[in-house]
ZAMARGU-4260 file (C-alpha; in steps of 0.2 Angstrom, whole numbers, plus 5000, padded with zeros to 4 digits):
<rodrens>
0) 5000/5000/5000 | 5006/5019/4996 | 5010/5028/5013 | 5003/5044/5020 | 5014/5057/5026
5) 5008/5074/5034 | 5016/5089/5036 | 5006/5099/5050 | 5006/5118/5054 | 5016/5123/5070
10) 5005/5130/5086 | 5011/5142/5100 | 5018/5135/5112 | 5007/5137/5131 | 5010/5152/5142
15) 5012/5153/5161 | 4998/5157/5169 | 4995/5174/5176 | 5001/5180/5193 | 4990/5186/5209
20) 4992/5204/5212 | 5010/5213/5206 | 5014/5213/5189 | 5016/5202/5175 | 5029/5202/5163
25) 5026/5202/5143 | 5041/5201/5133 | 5045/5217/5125 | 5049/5212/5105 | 5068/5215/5103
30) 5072/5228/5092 | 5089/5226/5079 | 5091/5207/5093 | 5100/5223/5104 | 5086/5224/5118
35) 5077/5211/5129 | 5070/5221/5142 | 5052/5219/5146 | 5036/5231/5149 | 5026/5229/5166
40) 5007/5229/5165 | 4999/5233/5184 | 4989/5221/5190 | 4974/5234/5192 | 4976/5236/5174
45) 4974/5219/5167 | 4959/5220/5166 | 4957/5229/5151 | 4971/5218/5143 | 4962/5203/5146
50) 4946/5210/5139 | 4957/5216/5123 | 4962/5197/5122 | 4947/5189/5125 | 4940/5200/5109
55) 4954/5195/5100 | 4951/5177/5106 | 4930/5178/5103 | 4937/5182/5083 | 4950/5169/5082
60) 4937/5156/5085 | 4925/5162/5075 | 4937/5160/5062 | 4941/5143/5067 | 4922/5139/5064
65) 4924/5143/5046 | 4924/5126/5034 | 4943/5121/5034 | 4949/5116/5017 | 4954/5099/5016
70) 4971/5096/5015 | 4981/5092/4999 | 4989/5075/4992 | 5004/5076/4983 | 5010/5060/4971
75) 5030/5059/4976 | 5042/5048/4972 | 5055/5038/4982 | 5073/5039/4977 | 5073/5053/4963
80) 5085/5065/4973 | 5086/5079/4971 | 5068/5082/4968 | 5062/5068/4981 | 5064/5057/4995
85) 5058/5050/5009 | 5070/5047/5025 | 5071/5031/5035 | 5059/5036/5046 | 5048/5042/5033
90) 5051/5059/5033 | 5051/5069/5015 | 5065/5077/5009 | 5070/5085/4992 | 5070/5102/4982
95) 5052/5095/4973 | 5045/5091/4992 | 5050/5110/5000 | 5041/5116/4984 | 5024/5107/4987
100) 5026/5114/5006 | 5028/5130/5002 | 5015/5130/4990 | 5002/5120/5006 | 5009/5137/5017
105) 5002/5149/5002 | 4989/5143/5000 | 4982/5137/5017 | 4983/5119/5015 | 4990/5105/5025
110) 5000/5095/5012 | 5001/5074/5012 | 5012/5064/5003 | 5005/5045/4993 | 5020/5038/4986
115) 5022/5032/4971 | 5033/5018/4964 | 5036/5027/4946 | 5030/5041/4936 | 5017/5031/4927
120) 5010/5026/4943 | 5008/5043/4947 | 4999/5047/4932 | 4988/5033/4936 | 4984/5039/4953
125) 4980/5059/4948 | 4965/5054/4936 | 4961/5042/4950 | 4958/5054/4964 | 4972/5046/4975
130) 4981/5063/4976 | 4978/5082/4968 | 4994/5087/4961 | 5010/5076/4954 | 5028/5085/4957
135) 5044/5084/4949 | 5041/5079/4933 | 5045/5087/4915 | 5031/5098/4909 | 5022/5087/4894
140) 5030/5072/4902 | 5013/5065/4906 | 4998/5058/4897 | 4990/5069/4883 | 4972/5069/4890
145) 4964/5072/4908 | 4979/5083/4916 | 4983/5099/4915 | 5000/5108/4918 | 5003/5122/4929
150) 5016/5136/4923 | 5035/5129/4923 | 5044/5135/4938 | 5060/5130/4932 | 5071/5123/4918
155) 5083/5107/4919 | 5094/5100/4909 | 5109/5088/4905 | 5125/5093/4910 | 5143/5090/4907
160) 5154/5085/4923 | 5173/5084/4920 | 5188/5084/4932 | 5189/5101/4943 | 5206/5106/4935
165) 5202/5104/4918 | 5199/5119/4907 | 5194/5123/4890 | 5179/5112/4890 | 5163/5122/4885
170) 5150/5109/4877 | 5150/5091/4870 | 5160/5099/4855 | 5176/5100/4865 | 5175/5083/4867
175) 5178/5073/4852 | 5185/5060/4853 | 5184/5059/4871 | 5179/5044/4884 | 5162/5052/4890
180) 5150/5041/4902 | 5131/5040/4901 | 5117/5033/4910 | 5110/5018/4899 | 5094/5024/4893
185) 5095/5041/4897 | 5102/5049/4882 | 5111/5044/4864 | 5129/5051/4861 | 5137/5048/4842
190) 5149/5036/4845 | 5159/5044/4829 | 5161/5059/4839 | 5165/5049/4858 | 5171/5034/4866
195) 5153/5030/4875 | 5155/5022/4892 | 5139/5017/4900 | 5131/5014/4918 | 5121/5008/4926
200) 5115/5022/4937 | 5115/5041/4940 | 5130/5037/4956 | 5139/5023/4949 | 5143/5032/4935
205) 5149/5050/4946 | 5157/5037/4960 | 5167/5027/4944 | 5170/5042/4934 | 5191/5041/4941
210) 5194/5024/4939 | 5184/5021/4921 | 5195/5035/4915 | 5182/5047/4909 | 5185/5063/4901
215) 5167/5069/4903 | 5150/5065/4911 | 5133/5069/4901 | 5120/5068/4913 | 5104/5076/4924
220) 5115/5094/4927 | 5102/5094/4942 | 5107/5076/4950 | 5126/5079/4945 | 5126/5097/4957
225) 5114/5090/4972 | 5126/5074/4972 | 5143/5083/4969 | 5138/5096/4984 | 5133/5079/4994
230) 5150/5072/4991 | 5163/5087/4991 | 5176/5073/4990 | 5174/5070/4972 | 5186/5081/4963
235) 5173/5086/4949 | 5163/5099/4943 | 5147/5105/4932 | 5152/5116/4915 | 5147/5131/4919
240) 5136/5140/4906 | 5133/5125/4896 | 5115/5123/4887 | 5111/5107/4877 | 5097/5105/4866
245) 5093/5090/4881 | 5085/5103/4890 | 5066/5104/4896 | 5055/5115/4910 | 5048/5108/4927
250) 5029/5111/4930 | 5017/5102/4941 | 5001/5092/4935 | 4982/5092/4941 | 4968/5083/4936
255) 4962/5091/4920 | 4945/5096/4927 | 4952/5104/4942 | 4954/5123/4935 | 4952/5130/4953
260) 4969/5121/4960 | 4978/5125/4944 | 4973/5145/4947 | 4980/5143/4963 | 4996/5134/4961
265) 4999/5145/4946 | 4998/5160/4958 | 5008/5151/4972 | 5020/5147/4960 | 5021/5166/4955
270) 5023/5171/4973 | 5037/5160/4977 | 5046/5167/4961 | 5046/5186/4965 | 5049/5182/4985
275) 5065/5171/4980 | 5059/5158/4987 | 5059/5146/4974 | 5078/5151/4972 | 5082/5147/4991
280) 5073/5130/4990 | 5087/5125/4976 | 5101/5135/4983 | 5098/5126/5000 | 5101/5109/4989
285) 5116/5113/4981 | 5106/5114/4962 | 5110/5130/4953 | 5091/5136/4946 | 5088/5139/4932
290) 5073/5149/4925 | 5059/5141/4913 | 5069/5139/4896 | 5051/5144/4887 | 5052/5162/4894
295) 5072/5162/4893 | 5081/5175/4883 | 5094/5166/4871 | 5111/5163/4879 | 5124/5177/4878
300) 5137/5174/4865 | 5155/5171/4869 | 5165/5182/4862 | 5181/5172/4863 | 5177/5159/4849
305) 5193/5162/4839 | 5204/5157/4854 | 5192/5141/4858 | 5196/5135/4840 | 5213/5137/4841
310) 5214/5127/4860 | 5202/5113/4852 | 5212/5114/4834 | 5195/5111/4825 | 5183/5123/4817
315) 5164/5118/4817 | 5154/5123/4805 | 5133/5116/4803 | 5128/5112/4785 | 5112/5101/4776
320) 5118/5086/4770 | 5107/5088/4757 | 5106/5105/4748 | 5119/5106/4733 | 5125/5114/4726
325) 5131/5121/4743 | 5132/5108/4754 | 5130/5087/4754 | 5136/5073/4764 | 5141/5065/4750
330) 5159/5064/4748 | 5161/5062/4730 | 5149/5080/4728 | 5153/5090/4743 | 5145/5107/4738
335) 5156/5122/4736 | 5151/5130/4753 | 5159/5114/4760 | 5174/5113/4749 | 5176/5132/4755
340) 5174/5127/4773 | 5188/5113/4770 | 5200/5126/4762 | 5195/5139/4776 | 5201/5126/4790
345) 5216/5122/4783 | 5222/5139/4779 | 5219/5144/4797 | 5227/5130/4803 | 5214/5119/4810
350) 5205/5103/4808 | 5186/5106/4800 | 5170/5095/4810 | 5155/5099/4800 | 5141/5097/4810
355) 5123/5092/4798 | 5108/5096/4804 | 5091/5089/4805 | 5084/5099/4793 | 5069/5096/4800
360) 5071/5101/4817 | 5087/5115/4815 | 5094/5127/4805 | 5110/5131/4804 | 5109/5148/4810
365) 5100/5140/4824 | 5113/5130/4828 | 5124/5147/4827 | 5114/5157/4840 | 5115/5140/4851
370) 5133/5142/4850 | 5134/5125/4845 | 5144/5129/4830 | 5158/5140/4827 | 5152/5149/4810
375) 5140/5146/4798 | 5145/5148/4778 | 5134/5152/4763 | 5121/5167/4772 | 5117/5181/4764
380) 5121/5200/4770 | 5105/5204/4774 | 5101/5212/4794 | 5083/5214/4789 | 5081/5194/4787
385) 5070/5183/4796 | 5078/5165/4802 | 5060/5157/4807 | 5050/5171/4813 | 5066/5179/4822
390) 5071/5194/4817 | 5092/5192/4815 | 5097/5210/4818 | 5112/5211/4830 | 5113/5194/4830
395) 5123/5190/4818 | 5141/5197/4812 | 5143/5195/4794 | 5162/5192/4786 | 5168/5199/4773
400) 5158/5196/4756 | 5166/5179/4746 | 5155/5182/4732 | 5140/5191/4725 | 5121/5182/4718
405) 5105/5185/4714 | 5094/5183/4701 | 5097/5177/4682 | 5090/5175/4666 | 5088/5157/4657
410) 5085/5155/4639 | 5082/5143/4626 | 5099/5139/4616 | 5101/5148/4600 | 5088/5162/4607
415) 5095/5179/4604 | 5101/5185/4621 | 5096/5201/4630 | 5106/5212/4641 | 5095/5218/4654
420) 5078/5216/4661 | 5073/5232/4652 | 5073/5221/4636 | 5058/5213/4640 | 5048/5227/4646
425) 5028/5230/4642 | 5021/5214/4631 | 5038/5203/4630 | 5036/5200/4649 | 5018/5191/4648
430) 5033/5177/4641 | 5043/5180/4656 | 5041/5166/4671 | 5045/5165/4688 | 5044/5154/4703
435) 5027/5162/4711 | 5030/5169/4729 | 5051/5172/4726 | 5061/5188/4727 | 5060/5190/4707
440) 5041/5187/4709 | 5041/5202/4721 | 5052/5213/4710 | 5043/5211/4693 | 5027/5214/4699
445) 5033/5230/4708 | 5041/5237/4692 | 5028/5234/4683 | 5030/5217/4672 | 5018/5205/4665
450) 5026/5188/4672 | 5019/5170/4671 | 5020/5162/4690 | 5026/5142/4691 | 5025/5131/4708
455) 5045/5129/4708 | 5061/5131/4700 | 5059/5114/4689 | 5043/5121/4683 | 5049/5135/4677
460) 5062/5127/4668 | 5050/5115/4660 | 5038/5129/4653 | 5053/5137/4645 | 5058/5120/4641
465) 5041/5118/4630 | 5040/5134/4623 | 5027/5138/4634 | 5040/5154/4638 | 5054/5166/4630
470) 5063/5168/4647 | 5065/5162/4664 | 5070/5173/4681 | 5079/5162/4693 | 5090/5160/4707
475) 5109/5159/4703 | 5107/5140/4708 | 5098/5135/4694 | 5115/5131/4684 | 5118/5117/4694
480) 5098/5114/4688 | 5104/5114/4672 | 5118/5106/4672 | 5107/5088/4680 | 5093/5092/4668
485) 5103/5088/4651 | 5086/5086/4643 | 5080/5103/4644 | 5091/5114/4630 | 5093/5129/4640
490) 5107/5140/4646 | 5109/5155/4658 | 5110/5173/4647 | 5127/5177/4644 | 5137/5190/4652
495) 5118/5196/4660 | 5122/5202/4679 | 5109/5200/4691 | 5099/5217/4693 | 5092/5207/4709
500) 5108/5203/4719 | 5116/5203/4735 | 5131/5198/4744 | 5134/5181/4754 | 5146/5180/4768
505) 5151/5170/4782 | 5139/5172/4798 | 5147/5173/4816 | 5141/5177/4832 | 5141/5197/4839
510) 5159/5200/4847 | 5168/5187/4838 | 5178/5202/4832 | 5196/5193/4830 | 5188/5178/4823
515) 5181/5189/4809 | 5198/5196/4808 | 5204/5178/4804 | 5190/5173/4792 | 5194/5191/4780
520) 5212/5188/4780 | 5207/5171/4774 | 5194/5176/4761 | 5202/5189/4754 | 5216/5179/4747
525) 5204/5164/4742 | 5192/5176/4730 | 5209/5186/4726 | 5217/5168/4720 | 5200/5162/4710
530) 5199/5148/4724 | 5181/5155/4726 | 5176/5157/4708 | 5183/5140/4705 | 5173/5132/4717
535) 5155/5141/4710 | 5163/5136/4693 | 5164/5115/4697 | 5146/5117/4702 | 5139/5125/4688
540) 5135/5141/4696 | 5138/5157/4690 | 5152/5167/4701 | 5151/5184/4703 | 5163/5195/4713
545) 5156/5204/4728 | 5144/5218/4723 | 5154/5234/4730 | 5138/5246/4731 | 5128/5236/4745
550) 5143/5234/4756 | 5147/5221/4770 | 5132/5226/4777 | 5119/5233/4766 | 5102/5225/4764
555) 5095/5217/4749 | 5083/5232/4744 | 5071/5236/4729 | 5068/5251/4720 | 5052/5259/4721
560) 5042/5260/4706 | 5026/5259/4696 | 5015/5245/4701 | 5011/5245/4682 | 4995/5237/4675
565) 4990/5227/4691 | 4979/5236/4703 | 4982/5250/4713 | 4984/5243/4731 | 4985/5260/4741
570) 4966/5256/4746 | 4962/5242/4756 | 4944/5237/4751 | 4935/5228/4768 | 4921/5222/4773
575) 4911/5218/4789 | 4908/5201/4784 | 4924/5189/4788 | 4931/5180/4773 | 4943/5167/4782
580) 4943/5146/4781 | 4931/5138/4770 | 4924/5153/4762 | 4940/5160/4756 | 4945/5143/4748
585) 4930/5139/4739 | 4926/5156/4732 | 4945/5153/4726 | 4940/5135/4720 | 4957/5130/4727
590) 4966/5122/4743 | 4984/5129/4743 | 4993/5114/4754 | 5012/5114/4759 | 5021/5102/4757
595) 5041/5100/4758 | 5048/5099/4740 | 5062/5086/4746 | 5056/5074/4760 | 5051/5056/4752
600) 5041/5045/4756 | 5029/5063/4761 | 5033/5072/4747 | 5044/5077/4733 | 5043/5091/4718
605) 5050/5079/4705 | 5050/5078/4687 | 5037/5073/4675 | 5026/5074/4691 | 5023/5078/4710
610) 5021/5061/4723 | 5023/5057/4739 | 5013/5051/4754 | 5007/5064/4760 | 5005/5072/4740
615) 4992/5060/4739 | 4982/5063/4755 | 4982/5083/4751 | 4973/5078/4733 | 4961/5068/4739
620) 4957/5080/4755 | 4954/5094/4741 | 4943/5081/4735 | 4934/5081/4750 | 4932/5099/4751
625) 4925/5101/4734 | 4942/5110/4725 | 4956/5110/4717 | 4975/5105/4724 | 4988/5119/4723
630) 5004/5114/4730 | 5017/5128/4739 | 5032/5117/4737 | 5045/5123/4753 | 5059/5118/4761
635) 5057/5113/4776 | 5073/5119/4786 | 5067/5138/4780 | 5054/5144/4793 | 5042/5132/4803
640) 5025/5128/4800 | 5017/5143/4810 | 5027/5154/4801 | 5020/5148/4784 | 5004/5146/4788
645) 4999/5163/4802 | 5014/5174/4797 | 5018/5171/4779 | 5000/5167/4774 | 5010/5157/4761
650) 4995/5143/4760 | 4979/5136/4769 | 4983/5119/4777 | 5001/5109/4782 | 5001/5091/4782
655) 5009/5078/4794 | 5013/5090/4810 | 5011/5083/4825 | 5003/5095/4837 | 5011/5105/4848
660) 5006/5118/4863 | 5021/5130/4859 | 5011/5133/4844 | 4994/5131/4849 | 4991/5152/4848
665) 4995/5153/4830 | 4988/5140/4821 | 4973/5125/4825 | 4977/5106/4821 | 4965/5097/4815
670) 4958/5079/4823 | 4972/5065/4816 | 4972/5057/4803 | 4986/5043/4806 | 4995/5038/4821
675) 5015/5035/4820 | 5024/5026/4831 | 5040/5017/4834 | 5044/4998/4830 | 5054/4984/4828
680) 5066/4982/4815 | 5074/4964/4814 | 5078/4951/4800 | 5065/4940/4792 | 5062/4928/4802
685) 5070/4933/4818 | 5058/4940/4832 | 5056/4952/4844 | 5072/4956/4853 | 5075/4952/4870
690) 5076/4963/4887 | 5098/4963/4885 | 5100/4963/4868 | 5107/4979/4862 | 5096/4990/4851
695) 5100/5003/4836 | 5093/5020/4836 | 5098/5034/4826 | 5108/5049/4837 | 5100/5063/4839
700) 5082/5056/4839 | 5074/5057/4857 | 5063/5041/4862 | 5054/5038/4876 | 5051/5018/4875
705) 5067/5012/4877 | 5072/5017/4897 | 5085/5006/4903 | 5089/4994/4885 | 5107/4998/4881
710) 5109/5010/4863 | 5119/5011/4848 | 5119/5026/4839 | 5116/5024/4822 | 5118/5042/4810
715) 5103/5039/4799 | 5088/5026/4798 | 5098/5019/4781 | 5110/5014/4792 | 5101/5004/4805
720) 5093/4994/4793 | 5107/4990/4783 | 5115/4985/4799 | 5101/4975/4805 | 5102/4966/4787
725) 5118/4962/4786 | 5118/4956/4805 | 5128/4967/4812 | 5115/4971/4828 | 5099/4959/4832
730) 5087/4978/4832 | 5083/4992/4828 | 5070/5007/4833 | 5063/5013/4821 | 5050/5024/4816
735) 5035/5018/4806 | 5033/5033/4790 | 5050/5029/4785 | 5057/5012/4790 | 5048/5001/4780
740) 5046/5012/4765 | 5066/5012/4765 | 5066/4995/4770 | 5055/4990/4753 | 5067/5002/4743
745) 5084/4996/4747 | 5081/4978/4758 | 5066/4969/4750 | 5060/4953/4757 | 5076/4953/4773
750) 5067/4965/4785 | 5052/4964/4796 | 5042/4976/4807 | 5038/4971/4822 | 5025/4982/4834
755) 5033/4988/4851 | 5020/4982/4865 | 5017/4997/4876 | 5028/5008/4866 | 5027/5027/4873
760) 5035/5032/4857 | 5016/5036/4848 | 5011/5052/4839 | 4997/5058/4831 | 4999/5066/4814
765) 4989/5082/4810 | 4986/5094/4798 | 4987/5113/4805 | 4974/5130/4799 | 4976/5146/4802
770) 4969/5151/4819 | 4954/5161/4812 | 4949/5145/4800 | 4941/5134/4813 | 4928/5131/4800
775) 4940/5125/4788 | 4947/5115/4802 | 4930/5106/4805 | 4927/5104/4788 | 4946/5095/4787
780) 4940/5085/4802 | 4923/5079/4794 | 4934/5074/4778 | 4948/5061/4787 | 4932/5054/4794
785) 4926/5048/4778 | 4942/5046/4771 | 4947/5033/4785 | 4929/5025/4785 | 4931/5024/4766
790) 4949/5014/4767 | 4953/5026/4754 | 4967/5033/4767 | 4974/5014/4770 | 4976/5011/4750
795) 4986/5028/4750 | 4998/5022/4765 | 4999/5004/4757 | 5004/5009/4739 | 5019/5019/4749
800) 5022/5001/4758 | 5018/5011/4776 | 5007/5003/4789 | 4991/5012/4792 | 4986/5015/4809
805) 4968/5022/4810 | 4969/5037/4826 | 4949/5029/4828 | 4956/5011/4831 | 4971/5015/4842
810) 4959/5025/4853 | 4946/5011/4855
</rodrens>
């Protein structure tokens, strides 16, 4: 049975009883701790005192009477130091316990402990009425339904602990190659960058970090500095300054009908922030605190980069592995940017670590202001830009410019060329096409020029291709189009210099001044030499020398000018009727859908046609909805969903997003219409692996399902089914949108999925509206009704070989 423990209020204790005749003697309260004198009340004058008390007395009781509120249980669990314990006698201790008493003494409640054997017991007991209120657990940790989560308190995160005396160790960069030690379970570290040694526990692996020679410890930062400043013997110490991506906020949990409690913990909670509280409960166990990371400022940049290169002897640099001509993971076709960032290294006299990114998680200006790289290559000069709804002013430092872009013209061979824009002014520009929604899009229509608008750069190239147009304006980049289209008989104006242009340089963080210093002196000689223009030339991409007139730091601007024939927008027309969601897309007779222009098995922007998964399910929801399909092809590393949808406006409805609170005030998500989760991977034949066999997972991916199995870290889904295939592991985890789709591509007939009993690694997929379109959103929700009831969603996720799970069923 769970045990009850009750922390009770404090009475006074009794007073002496009162003298006959003489004087009695009432403390006087000591002023500054200097005085203790006391005052002496006659005896002839007590009297009045007493009647003073007794009236004092008389409303204490009647106070007493009122109904006293009943006192308030608290899910805690043993053993989970810092944030909770109980003592041999029962008593409870830990950061997460003087919270919840604190928050009983604000709010006038006695507070009593059931405990809990795990979290998912508590989660159990809460909807069960056993207690009120669950502590120390991540926000959004618990169950998706029937709890609701008070405002974080604090932020936590993983830590790197290494010896006291060693220096120049600032994040899991520093460490590569390095023996660092992990708790099984807890976290996935590349074993290409590390030597990963594992324990068992939280103390084996701080108690053993000596004797198994450890360089570094990634772990709990909360657990490592309550058990550090419990066992001052150990001669190690936390990274001062250090943010992970590993990182999440603290928040307590109530039943999610109990909106009274959650007003008042929320206000408790806020009470104990401004009196400091909150700050002494950690500080009193030895746990720096840290505040909520959702209301945190970015970290401060460290303006010493430059020097931590030089210690370290390697330059990192983030890039997409798959996004030529700049960058690939492809060794054979690097991308110039990375064939650049190679030659930069070795001319400063370092080793280069490129660090890809998850393109669809990161960015690599992201990554940049995370300081989790050292620069960032290819960015254009322009302090006006947006990186995902952030505005980068002052927070970026632009190099020097390495070379100049923007946009060109494309004819078809043997055309006569033109020298300027200005050549295809009035009629001769109703031939003239353009990727709709671009910079040239923009600029043409502004200066007045008839322009036919196409989904994509491929498009474009294809109607010129046809006949269908006489020119094409298009990024810079679409040489390297060009060049892996040999079919289309095209070829870039010659000699034209782009009238839309700008300047790219290399981005660093604000106060890296003598790192800048380096990069100039570097790029400098390397456009001086033709290193840069060589590198552009292997790719097919026109190289242009920095444009002198915009500077190193002068925005991509564009002139003003006659609209031209299109209407005059200096008078908004409007009306008091609203014109949002369903209305707006069937008087247009269309549903704009985005969908990434690169991501297979969801979608791809290929030649002769568009397909993909979720490609598929947008035609036939604008089926559903009575319209037509028009796609906005994006990438996906550009901005997030929200930005396309609420600030950009740049379609109606995004598919396959999981829904998300952060989000939850700029856009709706519709009911889902799929369910992925996590399974097995393992050879035909085999069966489900067993509780100590090792499993495959791909680094960076966080799971949930797979607490206390021992990892390998894999660096793509390719590779752990090609490693499963050729027997290399027993298993992997994988996820089920892409494993077996891969798995039918590349490994026909030697894989099989299995299903992962009880797997907490399940997400709903959803498509997100505009806030304001809740009637488009309940029309999308009426549609992947039918279409699941139909089965015409299960033959759309069979002819992609990708099990269907129907949110209805997996809900039953």
């Amino acid at each position: 049975m769970a045990q009850m423990q009750t922390s009770n209020g404090l009475f006074p204790p009794p007073q002496p009883p009162l003298p006959k005749g003489g004087s009695y003697e009432v403390p006087r309260p000591a002023k500054g701790a200097v005085r203790n004198d006391t005052v002496r009340i006659p005896t002839s004058r007590l009297g009045c005192v007493l009647g003073l008390f007794a009236g004092l007395l008389s409303l204490a009781n009647t106070q007493a009477e009122e109904p006293k509120l009943k006192p308030l249980t608290v899910c805690a669990i043993p053993a989970t130091m810092p944030r909770m314990d109980k003592t041999s006698d029962g008593t409870p201790r830990g950061l997460d316990v003087a919270l919840a008493q604190q928050l009983g003494r604000l709010l006038n409640r006695t507070i009593e402990f059931h405990w809990c054997a795990n979290p998912d017991c508590a989660w159990h007991c809460l909807p069960a009425g056993r207690c009120d209120l669950v502590i120390g657990q991540p926000r959004e940790s618990g169950p998706r339904q029937g709890i609701a989560w008070s405002v974080p308190y604090a932020g936590a995160q993983f830590g790197l602990v290494i010896p006291r005396d060693t220096k120049g160790v600032q994040s899991l960069a520093d460490l590569h190659g390095k023996r660092v030690g992990i708790v099984t379970g807890t976290v996935v570290l590349a074993e290409k960058d590390h030597t990963v040694a594992r324990f068992k526990t939280r103390e084996e692996l701080l108690d053993g970090f000596s004797s198994a020679k450890l360089d570094a410890a990634f772990m709990d930062a909360d657990f490592a500095a309550w058990y550090l400043h419990e066992h001052p013997e150990l001669p190690l110490r936390l990274v001062a300054g250090y943010v992970p991506r590993e990182h999440w906020d603290m928040a307590l949990a109530v039943r999610g009908n109990d909106a009274g409690l959650l007003v008042d913990v929320n206000r408790a909670l806020a009470q104990l922030a401004e009196s400091g509280d909150l700050r002494r409960i950690y500080a009193d166990h030895g746990v720096p605190f840290r505040p909520p990371f959702t209301e945190r400022p970015r970290p401060k940049t460290a303006p010493n980069t430059w020097r931590h290169i030089r210690d370290r002897g390697e330059m990192v640099v983030s890039f997409d592995p798959a996004n030529l001509p700049y960058s690939s993971a492809k060794d054979d076709r690097p991308g110039f940017d990375v064939e650049l960032a190679r030659t930069l290294a070795e001319r400063l006299g370092v080793k280069l670590r490129i660090d890809w990114i998850d393109i669809q998680r990161e960015t690599a200006l992201g990554k940049l202001l995370q300081q989790e790289c050292d620069l960032v290559l290819g960015t254009a000069i322009a302090p006006n830009a947006v990186e995902d709804d952030e505005e980068l002013a002052g927070k970026i430092l632009y190099s020097r410019p390495y070379y100049g872009t923007g946009y060109v013209l494309v004819q078809r061979k043997g055309t006569a060329a033109v020298r300027a824009l200005a050549d295809l002014k009035g009629t001769k520009s109703q031939r003239l096409g353009t990727e709709a929604g671009s910079v040239a899009d923009y600029s043409l229509r502004q200066r007045g020029y008839f322009r036919r608008l196409y989904r994509n750069q491929l498009a474009t190239l294809k109607a010129l291709s046809d006949g269908d147009l006489d020119y094409a304006y298009l990024w810079a980049n679409t040489g390297w189009t060009l060049h892996n289209s040999p079919d289309f008989p095209l070829e870039l104006v010659p000699n034209y210099v782009p009238e839309d242009r700008w300047n790219i340089a290399v981005a660093l963080r604000p106060g890296d001044d003598e790192l800048k210093q380096q990069v100039d002196k570097v790029l400098a000689v390397l456009a001086e030499d033709g290193t840069v223009a060589r590198a552009l030339a292997r790719y097919h991409v026109p190289a242009f020398p920095p444009f002198p007139e915009l500077g190193e730091d002068e925005p991509l601007k564009h002139p003003r000018a006659d609209r031209g024939p299109e209407p005059q927008m200096q008078r908004v027309q409007t009306s008091k009727t609203r014109y949002d969601g369903l209305a707006r897309i069937r008087s247009a007779g269309e549903l704009v859908v985005g969908l990434d222009q690169n991501n297979l098995p969801f979608s791809v922007a290929s030649q002769p046609k568009p397909s993909g998964l979720d490609y598929e399910i947008a035609a036939l929801l604008a089926e559903q909805l009575g319209v037509t399909l028009r796609v906005y092809w994006a990438y996906s590393s550009h901005d997030s969903y929200p930005s396309k949808l609420a600030s950009k406006q740049l379609c109606d409805v995004i598919l396959g997003v999981i829904p998300d609170d952060r989000f939850a005030q700029r856009v709706l998500y519709s009911q889902p219409y799929y369910v992925a989760s996590y399974q097995w991977v393992v050879r035909s034949g085999d069966v489900a692996p067993g509780e100590r066999d090792p499993i495959a997972v791909e680094e960076g991916v966080a799971v949930r399902g797979l607490k206390g199995r021992e990892l390998r870290s894999y660096p793509s889904t390719e590779a752990i089914l090609e490693a499963v295939a050729a027997g290399r592991i027993k298993a992997g985890y994988v996820i089920s949108t892409r494993g077996p789709w891969l798995a039918h591509q590349e490994f026909s007939g030697k894989l099989t999925f299995l299903p992962v009993a009880s797997s907490d690694d399940r997400f709903p997929i959803s498509a997100a509206v505009r806030k304001t379109d809740r009637d488009l959103k309940d029309a999308i929700d009426r549609a992947w009704t039918e279409l699941d009831r139909s089965g015409r969603l299960a033959e759309v996720f069979a002819r992609w070989h990708i099990p269907y799970e129907s949110p209805q069923s997996s809900s039953k």
